[in-house]
C-alpha beads as a LAMMPS data file, in Angstrom:
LAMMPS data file: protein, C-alpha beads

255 atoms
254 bonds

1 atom types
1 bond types

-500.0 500.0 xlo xhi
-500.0 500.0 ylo yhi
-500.0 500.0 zlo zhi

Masses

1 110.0

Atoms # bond

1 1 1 105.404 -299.761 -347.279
2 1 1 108.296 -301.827 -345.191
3 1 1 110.022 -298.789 -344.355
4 1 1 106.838 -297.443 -342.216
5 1 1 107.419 -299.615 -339.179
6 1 1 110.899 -298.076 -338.029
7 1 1 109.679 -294.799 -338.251
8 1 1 106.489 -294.362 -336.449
9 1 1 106.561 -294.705 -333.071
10 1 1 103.520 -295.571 -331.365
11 1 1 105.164 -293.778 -328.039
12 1 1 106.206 -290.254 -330.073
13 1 1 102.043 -289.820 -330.761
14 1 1 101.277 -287.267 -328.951
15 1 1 97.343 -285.816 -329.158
16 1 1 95.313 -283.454 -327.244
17 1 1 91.373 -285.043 -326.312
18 1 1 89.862 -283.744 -329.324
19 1 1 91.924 -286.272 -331.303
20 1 1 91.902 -289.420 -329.204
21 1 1 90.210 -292.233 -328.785
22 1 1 89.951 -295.866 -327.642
23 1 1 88.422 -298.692 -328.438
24 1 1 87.682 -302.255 -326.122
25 1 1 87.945 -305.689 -327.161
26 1 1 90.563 -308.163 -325.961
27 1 1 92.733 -305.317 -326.628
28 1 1 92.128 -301.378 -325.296
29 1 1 93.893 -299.014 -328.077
30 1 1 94.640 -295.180 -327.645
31 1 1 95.813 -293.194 -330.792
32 1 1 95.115 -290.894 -333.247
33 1 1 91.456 -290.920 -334.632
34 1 1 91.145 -289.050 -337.788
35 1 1 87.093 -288.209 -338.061
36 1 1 84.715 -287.410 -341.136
37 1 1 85.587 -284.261 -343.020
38 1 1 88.270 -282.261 -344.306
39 1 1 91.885 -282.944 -343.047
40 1 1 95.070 -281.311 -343.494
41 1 1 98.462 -283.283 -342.636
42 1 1 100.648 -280.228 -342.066
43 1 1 104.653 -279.475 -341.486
44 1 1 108.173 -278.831 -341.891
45 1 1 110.148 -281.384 -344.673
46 1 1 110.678 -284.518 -344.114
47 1 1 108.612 -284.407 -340.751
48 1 1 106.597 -287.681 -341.669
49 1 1 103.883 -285.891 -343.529
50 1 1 103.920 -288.208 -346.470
51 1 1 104.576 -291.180 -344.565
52 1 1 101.381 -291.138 -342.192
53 1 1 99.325 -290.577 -345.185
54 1 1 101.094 -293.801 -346.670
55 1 1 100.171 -295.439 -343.284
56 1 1 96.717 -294.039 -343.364
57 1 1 96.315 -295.409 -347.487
58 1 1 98.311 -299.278 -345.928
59 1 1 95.243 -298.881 -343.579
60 1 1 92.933 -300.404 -346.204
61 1 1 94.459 -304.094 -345.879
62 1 1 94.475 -306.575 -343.822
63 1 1 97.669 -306.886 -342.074
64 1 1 99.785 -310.329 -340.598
65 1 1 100.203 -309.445 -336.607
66 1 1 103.210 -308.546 -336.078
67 1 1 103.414 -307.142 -339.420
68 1 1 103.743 -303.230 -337.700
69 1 1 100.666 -301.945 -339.484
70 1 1 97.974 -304.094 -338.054
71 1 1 96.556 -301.386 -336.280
72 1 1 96.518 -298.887 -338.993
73 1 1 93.131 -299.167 -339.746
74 1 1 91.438 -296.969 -342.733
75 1 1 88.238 -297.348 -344.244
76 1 1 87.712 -299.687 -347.200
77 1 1 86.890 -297.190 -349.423
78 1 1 89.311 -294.345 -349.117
79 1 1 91.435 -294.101 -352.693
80 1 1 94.905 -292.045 -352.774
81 1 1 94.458 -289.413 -355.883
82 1 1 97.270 -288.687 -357.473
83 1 1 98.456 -286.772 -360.848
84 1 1 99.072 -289.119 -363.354
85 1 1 100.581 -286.882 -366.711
86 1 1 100.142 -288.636 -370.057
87 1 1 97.809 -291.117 -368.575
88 1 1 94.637 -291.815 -370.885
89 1 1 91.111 -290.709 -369.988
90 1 1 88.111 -291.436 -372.053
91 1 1 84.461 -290.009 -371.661
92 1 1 85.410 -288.271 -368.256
93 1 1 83.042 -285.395 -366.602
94 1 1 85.842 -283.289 -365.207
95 1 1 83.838 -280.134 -365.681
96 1 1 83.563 -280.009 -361.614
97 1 1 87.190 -278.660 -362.096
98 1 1 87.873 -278.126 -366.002
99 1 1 85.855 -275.973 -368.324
100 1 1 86.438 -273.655 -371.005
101 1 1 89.534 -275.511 -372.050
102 1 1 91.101 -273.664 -374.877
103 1 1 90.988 -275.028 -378.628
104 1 1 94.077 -275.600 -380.667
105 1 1 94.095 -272.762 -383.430
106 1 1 92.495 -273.264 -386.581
107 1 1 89.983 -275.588 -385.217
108 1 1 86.233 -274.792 -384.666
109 1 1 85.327 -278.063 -382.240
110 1 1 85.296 -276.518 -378.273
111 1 1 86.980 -279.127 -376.067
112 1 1 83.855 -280.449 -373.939
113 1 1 85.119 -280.996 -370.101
114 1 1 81.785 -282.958 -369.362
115 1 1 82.770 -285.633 -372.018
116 1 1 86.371 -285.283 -372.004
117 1 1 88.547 -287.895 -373.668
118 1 1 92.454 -287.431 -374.341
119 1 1 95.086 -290.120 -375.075
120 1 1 97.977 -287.267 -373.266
121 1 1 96.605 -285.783 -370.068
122 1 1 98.495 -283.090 -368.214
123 1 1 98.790 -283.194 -364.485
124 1 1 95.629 -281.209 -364.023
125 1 1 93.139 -282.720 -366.262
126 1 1 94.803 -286.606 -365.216
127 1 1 93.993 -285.629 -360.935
128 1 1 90.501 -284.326 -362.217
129 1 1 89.679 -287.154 -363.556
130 1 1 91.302 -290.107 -361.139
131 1 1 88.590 -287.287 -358.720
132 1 1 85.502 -287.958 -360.449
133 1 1 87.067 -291.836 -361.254
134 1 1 87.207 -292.443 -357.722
135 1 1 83.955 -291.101 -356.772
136 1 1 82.726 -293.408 -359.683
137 1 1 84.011 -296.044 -357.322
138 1 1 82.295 -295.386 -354.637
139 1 1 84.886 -293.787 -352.645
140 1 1 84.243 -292.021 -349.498
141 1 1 87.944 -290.466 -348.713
142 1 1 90.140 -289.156 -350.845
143 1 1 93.935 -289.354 -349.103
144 1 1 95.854 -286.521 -351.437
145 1 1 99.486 -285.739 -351.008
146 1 1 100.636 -282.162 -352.335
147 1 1 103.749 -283.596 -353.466
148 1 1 102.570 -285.789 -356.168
149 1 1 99.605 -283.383 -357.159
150 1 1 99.459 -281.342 -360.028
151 1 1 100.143 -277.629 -358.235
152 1 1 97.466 -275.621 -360.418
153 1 1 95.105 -278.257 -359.585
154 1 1 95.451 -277.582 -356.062
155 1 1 95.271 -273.862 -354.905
156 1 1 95.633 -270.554 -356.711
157 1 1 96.546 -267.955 -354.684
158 1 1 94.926 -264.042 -355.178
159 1 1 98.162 -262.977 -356.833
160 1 1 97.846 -265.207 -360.061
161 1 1 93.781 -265.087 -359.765
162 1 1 94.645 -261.493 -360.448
163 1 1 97.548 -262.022 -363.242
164 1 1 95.401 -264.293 -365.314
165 1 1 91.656 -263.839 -365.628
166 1 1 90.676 -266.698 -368.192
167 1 1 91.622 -269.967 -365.936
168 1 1 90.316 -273.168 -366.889
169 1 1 90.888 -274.529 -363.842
170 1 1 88.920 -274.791 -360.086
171 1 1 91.146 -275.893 -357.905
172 1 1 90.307 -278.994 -355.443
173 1 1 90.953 -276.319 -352.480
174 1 1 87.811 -274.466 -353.618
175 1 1 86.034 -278.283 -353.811
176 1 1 86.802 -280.142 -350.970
177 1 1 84.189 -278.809 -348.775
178 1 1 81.287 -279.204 -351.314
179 1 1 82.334 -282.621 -352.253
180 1 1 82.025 -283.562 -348.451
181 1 1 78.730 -281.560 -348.118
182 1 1 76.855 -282.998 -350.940
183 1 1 78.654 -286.429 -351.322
184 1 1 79.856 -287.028 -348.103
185 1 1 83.452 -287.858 -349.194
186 1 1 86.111 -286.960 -346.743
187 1 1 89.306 -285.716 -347.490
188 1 1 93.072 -286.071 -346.265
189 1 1 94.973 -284.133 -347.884
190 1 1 98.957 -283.469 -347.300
191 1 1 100.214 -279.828 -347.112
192 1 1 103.426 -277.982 -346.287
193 1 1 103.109 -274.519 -348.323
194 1 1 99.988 -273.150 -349.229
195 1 1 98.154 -271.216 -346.497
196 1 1 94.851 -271.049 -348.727
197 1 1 94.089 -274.471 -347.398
198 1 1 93.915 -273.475 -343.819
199 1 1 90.651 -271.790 -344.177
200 1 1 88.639 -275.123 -345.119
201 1 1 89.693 -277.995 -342.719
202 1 1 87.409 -279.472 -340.137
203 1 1 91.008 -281.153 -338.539
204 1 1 94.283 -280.358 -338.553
205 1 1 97.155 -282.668 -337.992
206 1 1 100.391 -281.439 -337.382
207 1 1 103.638 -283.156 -337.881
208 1 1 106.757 -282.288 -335.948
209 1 1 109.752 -284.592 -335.944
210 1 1 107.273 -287.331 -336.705
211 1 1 105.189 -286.854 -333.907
212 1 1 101.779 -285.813 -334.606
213 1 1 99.722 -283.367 -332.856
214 1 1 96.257 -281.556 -333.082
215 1 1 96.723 -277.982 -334.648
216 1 1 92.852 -277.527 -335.241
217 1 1 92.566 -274.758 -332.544
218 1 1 96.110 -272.936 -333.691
219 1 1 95.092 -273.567 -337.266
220 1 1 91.665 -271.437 -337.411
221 1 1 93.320 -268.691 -335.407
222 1 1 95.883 -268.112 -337.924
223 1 1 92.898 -268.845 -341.195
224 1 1 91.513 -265.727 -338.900
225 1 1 94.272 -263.857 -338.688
226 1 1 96.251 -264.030 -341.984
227 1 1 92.965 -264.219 -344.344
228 1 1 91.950 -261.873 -346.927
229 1 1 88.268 -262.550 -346.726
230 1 1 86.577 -264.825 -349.545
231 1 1 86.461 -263.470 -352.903
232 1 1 84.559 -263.857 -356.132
233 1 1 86.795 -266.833 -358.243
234 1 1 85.645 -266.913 -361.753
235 1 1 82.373 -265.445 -361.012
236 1 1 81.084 -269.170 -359.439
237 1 1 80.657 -267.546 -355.918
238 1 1 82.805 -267.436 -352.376
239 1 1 86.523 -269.272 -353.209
240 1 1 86.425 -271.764 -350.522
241 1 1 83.256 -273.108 -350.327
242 1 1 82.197 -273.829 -354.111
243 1 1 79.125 -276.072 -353.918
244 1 1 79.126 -279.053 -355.464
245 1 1 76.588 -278.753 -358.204
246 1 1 74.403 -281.521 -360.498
247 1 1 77.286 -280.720 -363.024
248 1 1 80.024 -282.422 -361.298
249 1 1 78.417 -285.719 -361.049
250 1 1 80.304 -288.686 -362.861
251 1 1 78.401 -289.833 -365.632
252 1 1 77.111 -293.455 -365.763
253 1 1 79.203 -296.145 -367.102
254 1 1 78.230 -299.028 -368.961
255 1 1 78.308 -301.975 -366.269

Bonds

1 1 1 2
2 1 2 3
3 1 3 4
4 1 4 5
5 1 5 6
6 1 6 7
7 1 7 8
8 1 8 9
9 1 9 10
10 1 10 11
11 1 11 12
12 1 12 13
13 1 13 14
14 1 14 15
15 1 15 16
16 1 16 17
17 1 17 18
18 1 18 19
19 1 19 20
20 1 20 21
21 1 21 22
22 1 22 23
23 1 23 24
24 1 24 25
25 1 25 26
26 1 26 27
27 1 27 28
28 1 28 29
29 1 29 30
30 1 30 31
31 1 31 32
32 1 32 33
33 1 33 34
34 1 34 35
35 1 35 36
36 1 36 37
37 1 37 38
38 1 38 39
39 1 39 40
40 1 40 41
41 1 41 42
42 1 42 43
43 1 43 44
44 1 44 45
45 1 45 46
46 1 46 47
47 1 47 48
48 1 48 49
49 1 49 50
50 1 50 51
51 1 51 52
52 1 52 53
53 1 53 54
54 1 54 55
55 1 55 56
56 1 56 57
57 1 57 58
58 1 58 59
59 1 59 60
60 1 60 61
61 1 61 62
62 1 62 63
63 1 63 64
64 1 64 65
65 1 65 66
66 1 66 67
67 1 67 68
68 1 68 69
69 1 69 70
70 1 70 71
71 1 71 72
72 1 72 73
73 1 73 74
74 1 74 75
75 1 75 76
76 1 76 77
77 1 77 78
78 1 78 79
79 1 79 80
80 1 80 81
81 1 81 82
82 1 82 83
83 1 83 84
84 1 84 85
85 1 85 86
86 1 86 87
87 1 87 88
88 1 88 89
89 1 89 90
90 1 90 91
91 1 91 92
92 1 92 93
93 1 93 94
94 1 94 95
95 1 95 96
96 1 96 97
97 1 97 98
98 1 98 99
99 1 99 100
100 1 100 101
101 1 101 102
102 1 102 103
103 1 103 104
104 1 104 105
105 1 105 106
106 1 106 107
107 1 107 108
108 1 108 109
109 1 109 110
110 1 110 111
111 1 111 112
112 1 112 113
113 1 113 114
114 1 114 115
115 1 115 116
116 1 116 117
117 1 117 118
118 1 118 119
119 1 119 120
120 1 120 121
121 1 121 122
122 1 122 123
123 1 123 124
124 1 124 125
125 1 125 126
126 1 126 127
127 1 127 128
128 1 128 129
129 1 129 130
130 1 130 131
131 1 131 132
132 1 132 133
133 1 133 134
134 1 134 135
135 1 135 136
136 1 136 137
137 1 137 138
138 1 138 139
139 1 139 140
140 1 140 141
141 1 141 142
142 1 142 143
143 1 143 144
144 1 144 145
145 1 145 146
146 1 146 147
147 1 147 148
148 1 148 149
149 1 149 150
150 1 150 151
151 1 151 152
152 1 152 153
153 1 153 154
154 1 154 155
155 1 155 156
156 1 156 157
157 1 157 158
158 1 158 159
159 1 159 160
160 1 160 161
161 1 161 162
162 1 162 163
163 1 163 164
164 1 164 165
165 1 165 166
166 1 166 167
167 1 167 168
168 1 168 169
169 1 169 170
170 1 170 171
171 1 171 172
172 1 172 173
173 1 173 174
174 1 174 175
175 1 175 176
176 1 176 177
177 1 177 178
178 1 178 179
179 1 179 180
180 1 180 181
181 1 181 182
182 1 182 183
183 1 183 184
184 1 184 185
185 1 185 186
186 1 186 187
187 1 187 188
188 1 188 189
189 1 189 190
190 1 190 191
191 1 191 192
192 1 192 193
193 1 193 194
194 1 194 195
195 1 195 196
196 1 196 197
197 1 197 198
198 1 198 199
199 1 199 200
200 1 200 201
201 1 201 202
202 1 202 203
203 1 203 204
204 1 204 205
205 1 205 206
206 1 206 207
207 1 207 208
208 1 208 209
209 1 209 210
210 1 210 211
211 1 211 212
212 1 212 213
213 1 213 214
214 1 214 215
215 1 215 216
216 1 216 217
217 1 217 218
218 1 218 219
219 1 219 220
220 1 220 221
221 1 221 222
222 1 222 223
223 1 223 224
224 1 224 225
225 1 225 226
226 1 226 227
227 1 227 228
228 1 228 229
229 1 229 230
230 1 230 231
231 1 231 232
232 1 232 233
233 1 233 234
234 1 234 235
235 1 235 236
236 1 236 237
237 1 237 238
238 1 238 239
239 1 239 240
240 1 240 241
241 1 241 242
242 1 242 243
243 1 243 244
244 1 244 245
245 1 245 246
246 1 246 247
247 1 247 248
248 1 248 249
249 1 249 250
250 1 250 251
251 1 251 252
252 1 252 253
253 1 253 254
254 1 254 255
C-alpha cells in the first residue's frame, strides 16, 4: 500500500456535484464521496482502477498524519472479496450462487451447495463462499476487483447463457442488487470489460489517467442504449435483479 501516495493526486480529482462533498472540523475537505449502493470503478488499463479500490480497502485503518492515506476514510466493515482457488471451505451455504453442482460419475451422493464443504475449491465456489463468509462477518461493503475474481462468477453474457443451458452458477452481477436490497450491503466493484454490469449500478466512477470522474449520467444512457432487455436466467426470474431469497442466508456458526 506504499506505492498509493505517488500516484493519487488529490489535485487530478476531478467530480461533478453529484459526487462531492465536504465535511467541517478544524479541517474543511472536498473529494470524492462514494454513497450506499452499487458502484462500478470503470476504465481503460492501468488507469488507477485497481489502485483506488486498494485506497478505498487502506481506508479501513487508522493512518499516521502524514502517512498519505489519512484521509482515505472507508467504513469499518467493508471486506475486499476475492477468489481464492484451492482454498478450504467447510459447511458453507453458497447456494445464493451454486446449486446443482454436478456429481463425479459413479457416485449416487448430490453435492449439497447449502452445506458445502471441499478441501480444493475452484475460483467460483472459493469467491462464493469468502461472499456469504463476509456477510457472516457482518460486512456491509463488499470492495471486488474483476481482476482477481473468478470470471464465471462474475457475469455471463447471453451468448454462453445460450451455449450452455445446465449452469451451476449465478453470477454476483445478477446478486448485487438483491444483496443491497434485502441486506443492505453495498458494493464496489472494479470493471473494465463486461458491459452487463452497467445496467445495475446506483454510481459510476470513471477512471481516466488516474483522475476520477462521475459517469453515472453517461453510464445509464449507454445501459439504455446498448441493452437487450432482461431475460429469463435459469428460470429464477429477470437477470439483473435476482432477489435475495431466505436461501442465501449464511447459516449459524457455533460461537
Amino acid at each position: 500500500m506504499g506505492l498509493l501516495r505517488p500516484f493519487i493526486d488529490l489535485a487530478g480529482a476531478t467530480n461533478s456535484d453529484t459526487m462531492d462533498t465536504s465535511s467541517e472540523s478544524t479541517l474543511t475537505l472536498e473529494g470524492l464521496f462514494i454513497p450506499s449502493g452499487i458502484t462500478l470503478i470503470c476504465g481503460g488499463g492501468y488507469h488507477g482502477k485497481s489502485t483506488l479500490l486498494r485506497c478505498i480497502a487502506a481506508g479501513v485503518y487508522n493512518k499516521i498524519p502524514g502517512d498519505g492515506r489519512e484521509y482515505s476514510v472507508t467504513r469499518t466493515d467493508a471486506l475486499s472479496v476475492r477468489a481464492e482457488d484451492g482454498r478450504y471451505v467447510q459447511n458453507c451455504n453458497i447456494s445464493a450462487f451454486i446449486s446443482n453442482l454436478p456429481s463425479l460419475p459413479g457416485t449416487q451422493s448430490s453435492v449439497d451447495t447449502a452445506h458445502f464443504s471441499t478441501n480444493e475449491a475452484s475460483g467460483s465456489t472459493s469467491q462464493a463462499a469468502n461472499v456469504i463468509e463476509a456477510l457472516e462477518l457482518g460486512c456491509k461493503a463488499m470492495l471486488v476487483d474483476e481482476d482477481v475474481s473468478a470470471a464465471n462468477f462474475m457475469a455471463r453474457d447471453g451468448r454462453m447463457r445460450a451455449l450452455v443451458m445446465d449452469e451451476s452458477i449465478t453470477p454476483l452481477l445478477y446478486r448485487v442488487n438483491g444483496l443491497y436490497a434485502t441486506h443492505g450491503v453495498s458494493s464496489i466493484v472494479v470493471v473494465g470489460g463486461v458491459g452487463d454490469w452497467l445496467d445495475v449500478p446506483h454510481h459510476v466512477v470513471l477512471m481516466n489517467k488516474y483522475k476520477c470522474t462521475d459517469a453515472t449520467a453517461k453510464a445509464k444512457s449507454v445501459s439504455k442504449q446498448f441493452s437487450h432487455g432482461h431475460v429469463q436466467y435459469a428460470g429464477r426470474g429477470t437477470v439483473h435483479r435476482l432477489p435475495w431469497d431466505a436461501a442465501g442466508t449464511p447459516i449459524p456458526r457455533r460461537p
